[in-house]
TORPA-4810 file (N, C-alpha, C, O; in nm, 3 decimals):
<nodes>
NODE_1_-2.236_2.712_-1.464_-2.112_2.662_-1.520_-2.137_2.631_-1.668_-2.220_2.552_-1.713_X
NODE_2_-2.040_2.718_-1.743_-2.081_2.629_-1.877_-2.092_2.505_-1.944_-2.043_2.436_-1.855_X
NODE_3_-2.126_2.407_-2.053_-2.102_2.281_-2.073_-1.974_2.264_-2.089_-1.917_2.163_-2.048_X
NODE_4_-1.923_2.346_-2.142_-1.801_2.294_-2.185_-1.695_2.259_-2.089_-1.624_2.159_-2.104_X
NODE_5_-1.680_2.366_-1.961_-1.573_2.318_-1.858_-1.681_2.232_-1.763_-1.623_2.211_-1.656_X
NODE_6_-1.768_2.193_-1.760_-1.860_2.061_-1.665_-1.805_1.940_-1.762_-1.717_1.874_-1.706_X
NODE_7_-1.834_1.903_-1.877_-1.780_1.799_-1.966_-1.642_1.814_-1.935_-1.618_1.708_-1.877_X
NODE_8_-1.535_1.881_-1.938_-1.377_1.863_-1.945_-1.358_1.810_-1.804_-1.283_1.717_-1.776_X
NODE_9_-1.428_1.872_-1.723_-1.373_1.848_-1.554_-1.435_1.747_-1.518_-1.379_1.683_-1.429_X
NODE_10_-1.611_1.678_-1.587_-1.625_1.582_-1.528_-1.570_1.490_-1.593_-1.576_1.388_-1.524_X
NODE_11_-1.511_1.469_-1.704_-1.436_1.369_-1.784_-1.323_1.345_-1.732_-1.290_1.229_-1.757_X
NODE_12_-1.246_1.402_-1.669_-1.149_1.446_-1.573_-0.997_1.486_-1.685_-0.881_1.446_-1.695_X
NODE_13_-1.090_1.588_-1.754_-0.952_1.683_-1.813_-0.911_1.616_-1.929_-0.811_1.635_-1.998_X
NODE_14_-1.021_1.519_-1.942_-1.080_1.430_-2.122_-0.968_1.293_-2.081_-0.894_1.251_-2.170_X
NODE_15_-0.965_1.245_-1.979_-0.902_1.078_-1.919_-0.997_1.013_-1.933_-0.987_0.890_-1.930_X
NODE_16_-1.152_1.094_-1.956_-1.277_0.960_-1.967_-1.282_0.934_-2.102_-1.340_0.831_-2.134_X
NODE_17_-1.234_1.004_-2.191_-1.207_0.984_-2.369_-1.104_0.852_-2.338_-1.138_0.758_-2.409_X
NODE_18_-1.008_0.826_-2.268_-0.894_0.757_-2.319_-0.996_0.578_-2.309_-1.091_0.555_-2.233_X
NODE_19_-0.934_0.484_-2.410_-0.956_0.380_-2.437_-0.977_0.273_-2.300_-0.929_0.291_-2.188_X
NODE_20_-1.044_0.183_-2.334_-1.045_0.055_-2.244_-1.064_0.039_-2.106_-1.114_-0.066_-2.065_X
NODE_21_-1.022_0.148_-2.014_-1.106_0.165_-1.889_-1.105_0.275_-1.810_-1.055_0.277_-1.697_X
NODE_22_-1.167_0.386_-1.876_-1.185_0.510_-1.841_-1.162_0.523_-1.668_-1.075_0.597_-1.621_X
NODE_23_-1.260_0.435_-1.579_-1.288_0.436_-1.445_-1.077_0.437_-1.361_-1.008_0.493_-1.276_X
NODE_24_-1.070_0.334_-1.463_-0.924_0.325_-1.376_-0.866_0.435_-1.384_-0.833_0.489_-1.278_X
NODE_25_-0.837_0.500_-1.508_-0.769_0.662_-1.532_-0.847_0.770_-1.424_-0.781_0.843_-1.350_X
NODE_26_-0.953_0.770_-1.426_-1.012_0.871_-1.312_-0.963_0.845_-1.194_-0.933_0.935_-1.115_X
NODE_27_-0.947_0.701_-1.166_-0.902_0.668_-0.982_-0.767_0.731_-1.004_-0.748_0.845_-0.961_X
NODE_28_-0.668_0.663_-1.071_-0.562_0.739_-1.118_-0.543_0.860_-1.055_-0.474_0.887_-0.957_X
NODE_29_-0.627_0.945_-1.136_-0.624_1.095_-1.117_-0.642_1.120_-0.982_-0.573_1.206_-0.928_X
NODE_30_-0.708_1.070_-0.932_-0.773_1.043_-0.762_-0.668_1.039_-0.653_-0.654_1.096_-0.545_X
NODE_31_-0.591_0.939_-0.732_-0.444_0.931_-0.647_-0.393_1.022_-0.633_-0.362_1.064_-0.521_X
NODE_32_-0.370_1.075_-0.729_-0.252_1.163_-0.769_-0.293_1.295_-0.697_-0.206_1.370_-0.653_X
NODE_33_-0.437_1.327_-0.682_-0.505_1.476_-0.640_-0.470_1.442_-0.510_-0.416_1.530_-0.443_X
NODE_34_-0.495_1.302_-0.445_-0.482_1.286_-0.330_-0.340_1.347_-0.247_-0.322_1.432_-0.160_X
NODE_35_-0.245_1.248_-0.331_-0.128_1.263_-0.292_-0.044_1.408_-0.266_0.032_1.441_-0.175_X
NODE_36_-0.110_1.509_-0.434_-0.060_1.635_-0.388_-0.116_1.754_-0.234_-0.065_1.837_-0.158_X
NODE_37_-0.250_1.690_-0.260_-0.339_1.738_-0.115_-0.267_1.717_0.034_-0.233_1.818_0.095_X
NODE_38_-0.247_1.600_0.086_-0.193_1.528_0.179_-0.026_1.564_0.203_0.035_1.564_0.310_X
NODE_39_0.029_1.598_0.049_0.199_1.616_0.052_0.163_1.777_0.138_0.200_1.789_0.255_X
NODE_40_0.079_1.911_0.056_0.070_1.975_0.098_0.017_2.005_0.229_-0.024_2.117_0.259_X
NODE_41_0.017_1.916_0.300_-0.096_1.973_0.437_-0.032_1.888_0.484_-0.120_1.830_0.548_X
NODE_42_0.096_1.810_0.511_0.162_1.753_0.578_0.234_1.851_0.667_0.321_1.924_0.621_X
NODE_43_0.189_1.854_0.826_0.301_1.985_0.907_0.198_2.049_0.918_0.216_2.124_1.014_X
NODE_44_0.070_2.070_0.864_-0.007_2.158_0.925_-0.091_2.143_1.005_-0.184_2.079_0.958_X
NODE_45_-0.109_2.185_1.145_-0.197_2.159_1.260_-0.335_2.080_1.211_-0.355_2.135_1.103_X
NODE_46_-0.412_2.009_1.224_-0.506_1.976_1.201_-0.513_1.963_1.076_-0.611_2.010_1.019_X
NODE_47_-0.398_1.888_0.989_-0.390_1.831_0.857_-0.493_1.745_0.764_-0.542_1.746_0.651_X
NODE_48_-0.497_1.665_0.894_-0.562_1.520_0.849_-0.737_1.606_0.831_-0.781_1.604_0.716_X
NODE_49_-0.824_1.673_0.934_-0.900_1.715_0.910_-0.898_1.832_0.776_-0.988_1.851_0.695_X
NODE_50_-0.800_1.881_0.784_-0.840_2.006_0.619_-0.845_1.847_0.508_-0.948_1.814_0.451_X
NODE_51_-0.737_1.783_0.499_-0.770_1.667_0.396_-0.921_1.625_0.387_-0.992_1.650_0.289_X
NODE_52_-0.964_1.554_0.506_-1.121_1.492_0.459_-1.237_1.619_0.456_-1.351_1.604_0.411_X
NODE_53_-1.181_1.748_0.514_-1.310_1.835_0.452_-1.281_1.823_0.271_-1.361_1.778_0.188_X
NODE_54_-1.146_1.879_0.246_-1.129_1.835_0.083_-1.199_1.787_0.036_-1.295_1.834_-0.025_X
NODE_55_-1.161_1.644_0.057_-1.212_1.559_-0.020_-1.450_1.551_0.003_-1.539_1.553_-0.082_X
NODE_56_-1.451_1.547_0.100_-1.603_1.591_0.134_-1.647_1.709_0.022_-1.744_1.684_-0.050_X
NODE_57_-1.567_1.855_0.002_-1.566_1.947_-0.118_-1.578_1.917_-0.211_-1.681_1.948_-0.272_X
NODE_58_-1.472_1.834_-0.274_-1.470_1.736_-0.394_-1.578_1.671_-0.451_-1.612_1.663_-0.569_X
NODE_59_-1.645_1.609_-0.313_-1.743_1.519_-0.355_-1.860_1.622_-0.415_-1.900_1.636_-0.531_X
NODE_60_-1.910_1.704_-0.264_-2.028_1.778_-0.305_-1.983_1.865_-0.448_-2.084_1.888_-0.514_X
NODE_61_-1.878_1.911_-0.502_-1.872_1.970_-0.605_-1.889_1.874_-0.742_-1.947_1.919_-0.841_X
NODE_62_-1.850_1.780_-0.739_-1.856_1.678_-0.805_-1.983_1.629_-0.851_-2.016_1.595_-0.964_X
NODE_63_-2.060_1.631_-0.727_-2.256_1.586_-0.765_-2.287_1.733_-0.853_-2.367_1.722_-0.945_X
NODE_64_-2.221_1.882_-0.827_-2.261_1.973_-0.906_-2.229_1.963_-1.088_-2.297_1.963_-1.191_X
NODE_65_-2.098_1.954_-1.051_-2.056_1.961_-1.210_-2.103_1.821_-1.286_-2.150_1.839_-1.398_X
NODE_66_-2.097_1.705_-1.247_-2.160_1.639_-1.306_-2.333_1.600_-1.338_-2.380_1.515_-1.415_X
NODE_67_-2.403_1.697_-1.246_-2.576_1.725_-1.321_-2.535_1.806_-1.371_-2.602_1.802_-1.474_X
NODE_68_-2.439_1.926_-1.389_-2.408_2.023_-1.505_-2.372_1.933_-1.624_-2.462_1.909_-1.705_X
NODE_69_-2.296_1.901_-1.635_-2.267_1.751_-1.773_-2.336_1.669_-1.793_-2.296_1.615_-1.896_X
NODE_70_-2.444_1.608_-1.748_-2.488_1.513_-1.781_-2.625_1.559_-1.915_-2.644_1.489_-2.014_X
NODE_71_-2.685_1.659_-1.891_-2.739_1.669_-2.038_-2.672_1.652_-2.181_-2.727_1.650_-2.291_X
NODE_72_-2.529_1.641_-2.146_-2.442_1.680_-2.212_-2.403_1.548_-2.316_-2.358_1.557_-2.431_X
NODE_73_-2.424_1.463_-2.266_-2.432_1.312_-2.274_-2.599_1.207_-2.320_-2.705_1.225_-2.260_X
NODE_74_-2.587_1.126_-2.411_-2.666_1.019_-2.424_-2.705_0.927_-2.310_-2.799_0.848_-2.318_X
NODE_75_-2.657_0.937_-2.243_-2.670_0.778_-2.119_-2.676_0.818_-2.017_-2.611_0.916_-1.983_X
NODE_76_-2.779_0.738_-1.916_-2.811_0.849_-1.740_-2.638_0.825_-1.698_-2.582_0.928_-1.660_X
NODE_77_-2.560_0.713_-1.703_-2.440_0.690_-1.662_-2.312_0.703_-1.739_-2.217_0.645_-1.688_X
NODE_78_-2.296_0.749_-1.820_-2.179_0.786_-1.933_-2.003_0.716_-1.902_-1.934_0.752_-1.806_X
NODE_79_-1.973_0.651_-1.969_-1.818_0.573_-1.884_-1.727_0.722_-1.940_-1.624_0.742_-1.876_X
NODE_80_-1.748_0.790_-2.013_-1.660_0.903_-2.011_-1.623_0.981_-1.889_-1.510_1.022_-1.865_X
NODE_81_-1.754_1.002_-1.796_-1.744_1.106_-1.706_-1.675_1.028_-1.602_-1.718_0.914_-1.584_X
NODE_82_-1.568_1.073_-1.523_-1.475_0.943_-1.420_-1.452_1.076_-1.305_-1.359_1.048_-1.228_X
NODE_83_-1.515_1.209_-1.277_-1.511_1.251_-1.161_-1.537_1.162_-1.069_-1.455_1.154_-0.978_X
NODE_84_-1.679_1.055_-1.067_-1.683_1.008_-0.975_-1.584_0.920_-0.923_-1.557_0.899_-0.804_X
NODE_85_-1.528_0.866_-1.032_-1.379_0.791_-0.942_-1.310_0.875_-0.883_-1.263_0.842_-0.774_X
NODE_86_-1.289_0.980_-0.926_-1.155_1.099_-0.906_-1.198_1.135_-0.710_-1.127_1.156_-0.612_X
NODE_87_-1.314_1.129_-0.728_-1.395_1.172_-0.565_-1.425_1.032_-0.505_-1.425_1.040_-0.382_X
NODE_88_-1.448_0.922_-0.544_-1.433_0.798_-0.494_-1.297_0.758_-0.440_-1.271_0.776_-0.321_X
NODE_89_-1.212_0.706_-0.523_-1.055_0.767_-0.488_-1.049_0.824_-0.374_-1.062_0.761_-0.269_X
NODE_90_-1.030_0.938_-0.380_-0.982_1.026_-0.311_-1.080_0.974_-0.118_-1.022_0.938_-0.016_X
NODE_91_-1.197_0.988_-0.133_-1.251_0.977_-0.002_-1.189_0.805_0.072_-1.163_0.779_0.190_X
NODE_92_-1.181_0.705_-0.065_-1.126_0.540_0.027_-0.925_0.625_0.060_-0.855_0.561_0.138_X
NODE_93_-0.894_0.692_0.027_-0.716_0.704_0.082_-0.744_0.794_0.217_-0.664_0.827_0.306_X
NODE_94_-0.898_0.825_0.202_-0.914_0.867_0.358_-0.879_0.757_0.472_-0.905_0.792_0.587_X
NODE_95_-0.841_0.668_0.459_-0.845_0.567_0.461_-0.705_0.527_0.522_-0.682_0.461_0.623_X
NODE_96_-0.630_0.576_0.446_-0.447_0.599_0.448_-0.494_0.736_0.555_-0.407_0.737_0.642_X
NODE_97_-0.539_0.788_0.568_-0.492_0.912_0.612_-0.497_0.903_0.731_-0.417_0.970_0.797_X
NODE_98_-0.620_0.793_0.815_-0.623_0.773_0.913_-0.544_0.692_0.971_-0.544_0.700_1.093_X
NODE_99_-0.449_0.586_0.906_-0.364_0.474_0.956_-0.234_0.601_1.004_-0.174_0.610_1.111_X
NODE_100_-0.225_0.672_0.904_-0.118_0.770_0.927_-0.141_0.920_0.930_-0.151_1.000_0.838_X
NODE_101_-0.148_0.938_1.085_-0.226_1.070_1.090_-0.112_1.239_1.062_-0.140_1.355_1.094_X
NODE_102_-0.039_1.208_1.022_0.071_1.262_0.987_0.093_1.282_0.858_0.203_1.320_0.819_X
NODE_103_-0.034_1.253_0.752_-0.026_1.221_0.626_0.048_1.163_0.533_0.036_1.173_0.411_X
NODE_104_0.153_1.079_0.620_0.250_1.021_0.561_0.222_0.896_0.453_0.099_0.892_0.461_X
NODE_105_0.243_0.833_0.396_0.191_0.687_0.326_0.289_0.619_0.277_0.393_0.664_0.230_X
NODE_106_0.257_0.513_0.288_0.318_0.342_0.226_0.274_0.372_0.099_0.176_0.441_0.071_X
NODE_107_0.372_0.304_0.005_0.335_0.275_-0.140_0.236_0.147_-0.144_0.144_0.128_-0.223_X
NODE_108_0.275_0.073_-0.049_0.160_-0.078_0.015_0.000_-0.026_0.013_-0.111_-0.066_-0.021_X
NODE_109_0.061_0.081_0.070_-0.105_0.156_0.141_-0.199_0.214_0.025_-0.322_0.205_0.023_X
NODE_110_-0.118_0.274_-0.068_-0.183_0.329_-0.189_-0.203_0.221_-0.299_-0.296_0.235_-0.377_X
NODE_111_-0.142_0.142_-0.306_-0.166_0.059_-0.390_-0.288_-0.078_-0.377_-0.349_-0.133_-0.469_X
NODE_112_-0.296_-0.109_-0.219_-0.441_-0.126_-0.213_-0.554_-0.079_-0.175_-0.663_-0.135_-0.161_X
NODE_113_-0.516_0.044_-0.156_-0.604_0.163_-0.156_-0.709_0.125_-0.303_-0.822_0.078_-0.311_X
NODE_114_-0.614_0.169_-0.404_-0.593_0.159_-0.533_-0.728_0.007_-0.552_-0.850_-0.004_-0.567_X
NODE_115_-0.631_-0.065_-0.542_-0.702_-0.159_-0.599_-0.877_-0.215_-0.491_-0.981_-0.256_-0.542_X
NODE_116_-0.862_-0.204_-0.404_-1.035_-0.207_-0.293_-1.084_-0.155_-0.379_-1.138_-0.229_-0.462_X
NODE_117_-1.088_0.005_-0.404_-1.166_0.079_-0.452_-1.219_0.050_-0.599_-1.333_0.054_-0.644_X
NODE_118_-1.095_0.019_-0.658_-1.120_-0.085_-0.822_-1.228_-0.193_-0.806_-1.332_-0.211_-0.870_X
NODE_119_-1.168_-0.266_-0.693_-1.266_-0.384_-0.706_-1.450_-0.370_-0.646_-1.549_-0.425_-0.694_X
NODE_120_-1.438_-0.267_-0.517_-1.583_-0.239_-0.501_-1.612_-0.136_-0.603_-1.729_-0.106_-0.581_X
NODE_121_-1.581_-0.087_-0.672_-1.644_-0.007_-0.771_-1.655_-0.084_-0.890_-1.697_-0.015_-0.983_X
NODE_122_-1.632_-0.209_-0.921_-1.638_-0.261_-1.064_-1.739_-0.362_-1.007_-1.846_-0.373_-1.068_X
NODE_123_-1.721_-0.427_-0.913_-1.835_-0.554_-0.869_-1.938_-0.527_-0.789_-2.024_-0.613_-0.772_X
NODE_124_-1.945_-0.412_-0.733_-2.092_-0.344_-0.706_-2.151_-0.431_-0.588_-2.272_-0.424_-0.566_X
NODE_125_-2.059_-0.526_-0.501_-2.146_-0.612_-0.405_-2.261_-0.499_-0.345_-2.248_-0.377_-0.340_X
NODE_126_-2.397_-0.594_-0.294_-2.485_-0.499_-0.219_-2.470_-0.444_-0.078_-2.417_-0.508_0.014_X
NODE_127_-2.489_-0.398_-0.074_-2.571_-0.244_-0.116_-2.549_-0.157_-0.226_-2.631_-0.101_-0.298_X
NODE_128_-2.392_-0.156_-0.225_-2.337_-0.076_-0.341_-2.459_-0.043_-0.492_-2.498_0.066_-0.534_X
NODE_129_-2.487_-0.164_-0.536_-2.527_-0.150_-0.653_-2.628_-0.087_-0.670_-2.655_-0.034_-0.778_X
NODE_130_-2.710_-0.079_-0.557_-2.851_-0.010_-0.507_-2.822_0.112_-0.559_-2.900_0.168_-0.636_X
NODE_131_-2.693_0.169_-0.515_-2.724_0.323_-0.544_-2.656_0.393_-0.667_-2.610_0.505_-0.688_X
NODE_132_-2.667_0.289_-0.729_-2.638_0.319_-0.889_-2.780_0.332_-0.960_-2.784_0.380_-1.073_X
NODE_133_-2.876_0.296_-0.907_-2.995_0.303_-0.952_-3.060_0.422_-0.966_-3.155_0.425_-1.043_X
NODE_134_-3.029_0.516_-0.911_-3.034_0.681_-0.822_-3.024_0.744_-0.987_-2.938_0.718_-1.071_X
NODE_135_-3.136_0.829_-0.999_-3.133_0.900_-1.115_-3.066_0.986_-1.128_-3.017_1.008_-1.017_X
NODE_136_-3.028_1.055_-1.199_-2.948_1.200_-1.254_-2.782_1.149_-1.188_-2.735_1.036_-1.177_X
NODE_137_-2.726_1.277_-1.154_-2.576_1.277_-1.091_-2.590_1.208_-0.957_-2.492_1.148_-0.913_X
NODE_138_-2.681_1.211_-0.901_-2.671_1.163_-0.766_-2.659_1.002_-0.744_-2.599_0.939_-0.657_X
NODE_139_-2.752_0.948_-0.877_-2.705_0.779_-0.915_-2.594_0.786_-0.929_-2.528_0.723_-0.847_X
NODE_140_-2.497_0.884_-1.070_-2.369_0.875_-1.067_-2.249_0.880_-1.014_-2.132_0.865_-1.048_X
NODE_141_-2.327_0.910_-0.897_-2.182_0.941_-0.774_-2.221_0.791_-0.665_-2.141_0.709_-0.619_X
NODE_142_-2.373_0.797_-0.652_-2.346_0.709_-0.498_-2.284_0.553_-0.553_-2.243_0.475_-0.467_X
NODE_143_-2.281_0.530_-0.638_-2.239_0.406_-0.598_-2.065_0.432_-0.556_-1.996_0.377_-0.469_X
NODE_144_-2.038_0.517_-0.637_-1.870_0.554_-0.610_-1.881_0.583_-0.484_-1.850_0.479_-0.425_X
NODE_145_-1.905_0.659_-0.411_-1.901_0.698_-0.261_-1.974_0.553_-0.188_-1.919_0.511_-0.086_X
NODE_146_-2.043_0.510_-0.218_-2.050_0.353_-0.099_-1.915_0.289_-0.179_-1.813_0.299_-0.110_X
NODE_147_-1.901_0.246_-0.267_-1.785_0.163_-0.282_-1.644_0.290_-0.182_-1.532_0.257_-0.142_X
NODE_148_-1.695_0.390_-0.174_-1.514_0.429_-0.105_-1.543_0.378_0.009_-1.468_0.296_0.060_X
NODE_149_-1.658_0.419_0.068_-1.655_0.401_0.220_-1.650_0.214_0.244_-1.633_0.165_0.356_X
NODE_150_-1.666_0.137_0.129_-1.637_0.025_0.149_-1.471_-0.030_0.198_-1.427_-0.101_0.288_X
NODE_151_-1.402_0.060_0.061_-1.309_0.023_0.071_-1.234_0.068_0.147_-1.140_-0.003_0.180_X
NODE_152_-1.248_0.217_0.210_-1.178_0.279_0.307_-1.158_0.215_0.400_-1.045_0.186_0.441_X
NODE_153_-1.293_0.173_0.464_-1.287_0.051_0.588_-1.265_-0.062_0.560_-1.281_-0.151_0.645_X
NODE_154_-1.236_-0.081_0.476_-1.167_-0.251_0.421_-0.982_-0.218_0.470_-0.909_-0.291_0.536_X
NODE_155_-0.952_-0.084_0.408_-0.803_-0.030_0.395_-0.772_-0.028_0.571_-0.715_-0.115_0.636_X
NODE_156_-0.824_0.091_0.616_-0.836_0.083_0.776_-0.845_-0.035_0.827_-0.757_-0.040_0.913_X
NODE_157_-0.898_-0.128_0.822_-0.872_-0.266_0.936_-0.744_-0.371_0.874_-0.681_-0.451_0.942_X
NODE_158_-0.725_-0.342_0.711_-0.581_-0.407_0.720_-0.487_-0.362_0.767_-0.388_-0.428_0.796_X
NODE_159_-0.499_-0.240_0.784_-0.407_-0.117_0.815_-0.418_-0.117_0.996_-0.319_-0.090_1.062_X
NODE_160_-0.529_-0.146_1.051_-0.452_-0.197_1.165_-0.468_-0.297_1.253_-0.471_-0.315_1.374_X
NODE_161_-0.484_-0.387_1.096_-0.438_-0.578_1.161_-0.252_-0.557_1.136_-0.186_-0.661_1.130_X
NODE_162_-0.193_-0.449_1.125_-0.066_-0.461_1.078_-0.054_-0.504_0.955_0.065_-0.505_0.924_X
NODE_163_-0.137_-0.547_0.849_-0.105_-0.559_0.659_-0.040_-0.458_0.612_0.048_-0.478_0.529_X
NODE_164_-0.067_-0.350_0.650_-0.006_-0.278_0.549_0.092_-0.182_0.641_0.166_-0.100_0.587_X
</nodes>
């Protein structure tokens, strides 16, 4: 892959350039990939499974293009590059997908989707933080992927204590 489309795609289409909190614009994007994924595969037999292979795709492509970018960069962790939110994201609304296996969603549901994933990805409780320690792309992704699976199952049991 060349540098140039590994930097654009892991920046997520240059949202890791924008000011003051890059990470949130990537989840952002996360949503939004989510939402068109899930709108599209709504009605189709075994929906909910093509969604989490997706997003599983996402991820493993994601550990690719971002060791493709990361020479690309000064810092083992760069706040420009926000694929990993974009694939963090996306795997905690797995999350939604299971409360509603029909791919349907609450704006309730996405919005603390939204915010779990904000908060275990910014406060790093342990284990999480452990795997930020992880050299190259593979540091740069795991902490995002334990914070989803944090928050996914945080989303799932409000989701069916009836919260959301």
């Amino acid at each position: 892959m060349s540098s140039r489309w590994s930097v654009w795609l892991s920046t997520g289409f240059g949202a890791g350039y924008l000011p003051v909190m890059p990470g949130t614009y990537g989840s952002a994007e996360g949503v939004v990939l989510y939402l068109a994924l899930a709108w599209g595969l709504r009605g189709v037999p075994q929906g909910l499974w093509f969604l989490c292979a997706a997003m599983l795709v996402l991820t493993a492509l994601s550990l690719w293009i971002i060791a493709c970018a990361l020479p690309h960069f000064s810092s083992d962790d760069p706040s420009a590059i926000v694929l990993d939110e974009v694939a963090g994201q996306g795997l905690t609304l797995l999350g939604v997908a299971f409360l509603y296996p029909d791919l349907s969603w609450s704006w309730l549901s996405l919005a603390v989707a939204f915010i779990l994933f904000r908060a275990f990805d910014t406060l790093k409780p342990y284990p999480i933080w452990k795997l930020g320690h992880w050299k190259g792309a593979l540091g740069v992704l795991a902490d995002d992927v334990g914070a989803a699976v944090a928050a996914g199952v945080a989303l799932y049991g409000l989701g069916r204590l009836g919260w959301l």
